[in-house]
C-alpha positions, -999 to +999 in steps of 0.1 A: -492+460-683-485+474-719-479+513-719-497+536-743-477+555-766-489+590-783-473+616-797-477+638-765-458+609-741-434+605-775-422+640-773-420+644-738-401+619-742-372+632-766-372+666-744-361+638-715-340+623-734-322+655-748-321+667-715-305+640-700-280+625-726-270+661-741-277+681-714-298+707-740-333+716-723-358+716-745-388+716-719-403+754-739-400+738-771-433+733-789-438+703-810-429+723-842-395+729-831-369+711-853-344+693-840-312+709-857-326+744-836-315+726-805-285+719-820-286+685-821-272+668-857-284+635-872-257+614-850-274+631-822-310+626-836-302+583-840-289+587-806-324+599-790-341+569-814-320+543-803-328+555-764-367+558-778-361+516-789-351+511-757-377+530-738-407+519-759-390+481-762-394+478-796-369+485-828-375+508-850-377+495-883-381+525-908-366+552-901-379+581-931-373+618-917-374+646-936-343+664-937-345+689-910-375+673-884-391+686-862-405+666-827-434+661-839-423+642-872-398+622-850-429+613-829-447+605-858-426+583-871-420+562-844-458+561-836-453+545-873-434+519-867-449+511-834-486+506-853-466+486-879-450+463-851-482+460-834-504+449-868-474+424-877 
């Protein structure tokens, strides 16, 4: 059975994620937050995609953030590439 990704299950997602691998809890955060607030850096940020890959089983092929994102344009972005994968 496929699993349905959305932006909601996306950033609940990350918050695991950042919880888990850097120990940072962002569970209050609203989807607004950006990511550097947490203090997480862009090493940090391909980090939490390349767990994302692995969670949603597919690779993310364009990767276009802005310079400081928040969790709702990471989720955005991989919502992206996961439309993009499923039309291929």
């Amino acid at each position: 059975m496929t699993q349905e990704w959305d932006e909601k299950r996306i950033i609940a997602s990350i918050k695991e994620i950042v919880q888990s691998t850097f120990d940072i809890d962002l569970s209050s955060a609203s989807d607004s937050t950006q990511i550097s607030d947490s203090g997480l850096d862009s090493m940090a940020i391909l980090d939490v995609l390349m767990s994302l890959e692995d969670l949603t089983g597919k690779k993310l092929a364009k990767i276009d953030l802005p310079k400081n994102p928040t969790l709702h344009d990471v989720a955005e972005m991989v919502l992206r590439n996961l439309q993009a994968d499923a039309n291929a």
